[in-house]
TIBABA-481650 format. One record per residue (C-alpha): residue number from 1; residue in one letter; chain; x, y, z. Coordinates in nm, 4 decimals, padded with zeros to 6 digits, always signed. Example, Ala and Ser with C-alpha at 12.3 -4.5 7.8 and 13.67 -1.06 7.14 Angstrom:
+-----+------+-----+----------+----------+----------+
: seq : type : mol :        X :        Y :        Z :
+-----+------+-----+----------+----------+----------+
:   1 :    A :   A : +01.2300 : -00.4500 : +00.7800 :
:   2 :    S :   A : +01.3670 : -00.1060 : +00.7140 :
+-----+------+-----+----------+----------+----------+
END
This chain:
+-----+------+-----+----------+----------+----------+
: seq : type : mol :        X :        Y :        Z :
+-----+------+-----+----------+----------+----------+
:   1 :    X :   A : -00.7367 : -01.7432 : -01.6392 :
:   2 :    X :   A : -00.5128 : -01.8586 : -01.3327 :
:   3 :    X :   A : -00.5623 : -01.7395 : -00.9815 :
:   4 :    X :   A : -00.2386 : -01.5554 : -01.0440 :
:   5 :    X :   A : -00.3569 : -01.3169 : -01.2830 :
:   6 :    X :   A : -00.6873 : -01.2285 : -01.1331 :
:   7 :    X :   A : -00.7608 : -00.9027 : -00.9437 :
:   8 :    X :   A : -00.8141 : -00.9432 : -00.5567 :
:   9 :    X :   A : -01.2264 : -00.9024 : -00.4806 :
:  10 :    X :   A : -01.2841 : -00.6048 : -00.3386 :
:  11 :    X :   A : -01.2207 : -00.5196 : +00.0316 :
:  12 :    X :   A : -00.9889 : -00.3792 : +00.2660 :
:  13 :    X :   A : -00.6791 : -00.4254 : -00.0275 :
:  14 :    X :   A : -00.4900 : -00.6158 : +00.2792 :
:  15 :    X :   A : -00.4169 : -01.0066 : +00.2528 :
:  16 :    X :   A : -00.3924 : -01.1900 : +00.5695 :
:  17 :    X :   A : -00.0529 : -01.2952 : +00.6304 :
:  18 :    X :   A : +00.0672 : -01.4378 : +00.9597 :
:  19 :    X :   A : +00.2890 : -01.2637 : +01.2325 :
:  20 :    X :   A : +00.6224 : -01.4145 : +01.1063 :
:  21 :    X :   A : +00.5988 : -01.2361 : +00.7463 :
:  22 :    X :   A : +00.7869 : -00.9931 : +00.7092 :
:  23 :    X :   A : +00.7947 : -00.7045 : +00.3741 :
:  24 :    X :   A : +01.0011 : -00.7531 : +00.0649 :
:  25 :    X :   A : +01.2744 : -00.4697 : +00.1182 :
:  26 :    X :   A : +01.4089 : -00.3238 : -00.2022 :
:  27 :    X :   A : +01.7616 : -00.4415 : -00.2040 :
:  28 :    X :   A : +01.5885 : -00.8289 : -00.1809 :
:  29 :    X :   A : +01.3957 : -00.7183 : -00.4885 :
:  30 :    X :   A : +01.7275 : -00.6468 : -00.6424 :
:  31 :    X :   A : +01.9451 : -00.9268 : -00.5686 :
:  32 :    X :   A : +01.6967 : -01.1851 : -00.6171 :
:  33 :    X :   A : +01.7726 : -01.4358 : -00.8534 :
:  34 :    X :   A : +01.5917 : -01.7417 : -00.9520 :
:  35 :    X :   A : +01.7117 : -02.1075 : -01.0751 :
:  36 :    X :   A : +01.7574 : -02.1931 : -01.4183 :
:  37 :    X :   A : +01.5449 : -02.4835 : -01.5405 :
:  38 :    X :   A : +01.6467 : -02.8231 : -01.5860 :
:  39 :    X :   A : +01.8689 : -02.9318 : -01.9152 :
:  40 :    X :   A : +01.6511 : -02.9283 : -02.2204 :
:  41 :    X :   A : +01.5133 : -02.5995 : -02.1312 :
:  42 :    X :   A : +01.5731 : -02.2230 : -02.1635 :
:  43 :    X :   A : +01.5392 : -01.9300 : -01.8660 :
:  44 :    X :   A : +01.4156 : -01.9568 : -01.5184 :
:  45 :    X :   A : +01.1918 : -02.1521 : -01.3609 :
:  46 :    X :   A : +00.8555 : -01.9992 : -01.3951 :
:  47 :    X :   A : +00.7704 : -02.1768 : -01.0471 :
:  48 :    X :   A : +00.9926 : -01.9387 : -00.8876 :
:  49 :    X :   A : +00.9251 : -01.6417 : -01.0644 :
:  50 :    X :   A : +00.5631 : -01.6281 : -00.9974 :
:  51 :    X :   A : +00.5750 : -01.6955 : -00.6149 :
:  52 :    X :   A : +00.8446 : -01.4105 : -00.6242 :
:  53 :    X :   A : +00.5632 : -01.1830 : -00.8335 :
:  54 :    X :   A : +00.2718 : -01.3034 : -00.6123 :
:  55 :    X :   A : +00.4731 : -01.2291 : -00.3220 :
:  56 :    X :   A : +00.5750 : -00.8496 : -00.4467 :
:  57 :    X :   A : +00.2305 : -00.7877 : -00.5734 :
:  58 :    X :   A : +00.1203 : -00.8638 : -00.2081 :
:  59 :    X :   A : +00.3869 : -00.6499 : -00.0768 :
:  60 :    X :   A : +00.2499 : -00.3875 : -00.3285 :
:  61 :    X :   A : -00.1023 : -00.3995 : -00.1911 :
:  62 :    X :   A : -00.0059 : -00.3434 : +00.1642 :
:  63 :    X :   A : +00.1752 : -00.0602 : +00.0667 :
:  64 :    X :   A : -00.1327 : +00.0823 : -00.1564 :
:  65 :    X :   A : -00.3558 : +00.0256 : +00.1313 :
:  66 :    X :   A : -00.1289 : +00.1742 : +00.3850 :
:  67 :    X :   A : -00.0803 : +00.4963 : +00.1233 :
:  68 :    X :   A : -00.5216 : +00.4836 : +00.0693 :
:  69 :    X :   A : -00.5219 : +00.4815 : +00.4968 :
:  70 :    X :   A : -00.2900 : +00.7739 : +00.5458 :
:  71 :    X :   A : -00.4411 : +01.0088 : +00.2912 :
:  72 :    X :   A : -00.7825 : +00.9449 : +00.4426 :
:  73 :    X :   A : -00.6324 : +00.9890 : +00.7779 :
:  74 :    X :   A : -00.4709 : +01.3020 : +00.5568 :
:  75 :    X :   A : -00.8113 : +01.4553 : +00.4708 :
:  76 :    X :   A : -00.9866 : +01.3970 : +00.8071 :
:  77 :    X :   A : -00.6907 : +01.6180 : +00.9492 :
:  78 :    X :   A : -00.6955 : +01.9035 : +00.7074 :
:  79 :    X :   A : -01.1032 : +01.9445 : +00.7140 :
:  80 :    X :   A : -01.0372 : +01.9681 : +01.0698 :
:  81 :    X :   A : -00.7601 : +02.1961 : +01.0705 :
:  82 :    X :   A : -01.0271 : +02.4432 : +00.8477 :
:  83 :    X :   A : -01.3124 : +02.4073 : +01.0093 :
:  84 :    X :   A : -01.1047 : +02.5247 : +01.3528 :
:  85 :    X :   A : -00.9304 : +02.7943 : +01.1538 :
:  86 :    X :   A : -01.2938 : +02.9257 : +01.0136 :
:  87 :    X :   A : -01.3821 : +02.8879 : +01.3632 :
:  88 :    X :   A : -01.0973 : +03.0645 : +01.5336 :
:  89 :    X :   A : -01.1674 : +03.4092 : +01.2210 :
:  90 :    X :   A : -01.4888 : +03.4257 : +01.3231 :
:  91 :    X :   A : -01.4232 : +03.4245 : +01.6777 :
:  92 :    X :   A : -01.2014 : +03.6743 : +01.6166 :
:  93 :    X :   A : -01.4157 : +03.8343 : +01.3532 :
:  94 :    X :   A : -01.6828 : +03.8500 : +01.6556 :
:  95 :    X :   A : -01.4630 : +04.0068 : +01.9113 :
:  96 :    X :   A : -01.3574 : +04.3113 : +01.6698 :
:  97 :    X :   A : -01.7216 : +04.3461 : +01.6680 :
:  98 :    X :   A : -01.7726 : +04.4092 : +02.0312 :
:  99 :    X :   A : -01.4950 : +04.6406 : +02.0629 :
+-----+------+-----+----------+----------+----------+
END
């Protein structure tokens, strides 16, 4: 099996890429076209075509990874939000008490 088709080990999900990288937008997706192969031959050259996959499957896995972050981020926020809210009726709970 090539490098190309293998799963990433596990980890953050995030590939290192240097500074001057920047993300596949989608309209580059779209309008990307690739060279035909040389006379003799049929299609596209597979060279191309799997540095453009390899390079939207990385894209892909920052944006999983960023998605993965924010709805962890997500759940730390909402347990908070309930625990103050339970907090904040029983306060309130105590106070109609002592009335």
């Amino acid at each position: 099996m090539s490098v190309r088709n293998q799963r990433p080990a596990g980890g953050s999900g995030a590939t290192y890429r240097s500074s001057a990288y920047t993300s596949l937008l989608p309209w580059q997706v779209r309008e990307r076209r690739f060279k035909l192969v040389g006379l003799g031959r049929r299609g596209l050259e597979p060279a191309d075509v799997y540095a453009f996959l390899d390079r939207v499957a990385g894209d892909l896995a920052g944006v999983h990874a960023a998605l993965a972050a924010s709805r962890r981020e997500t759940a730390v926020i909402k347990d908070a939000l309930r625990r103050w809210q339970s907090d904040q009726a029983r306060a309130r709970a105590d106070q109609g008490r002592e009335a």
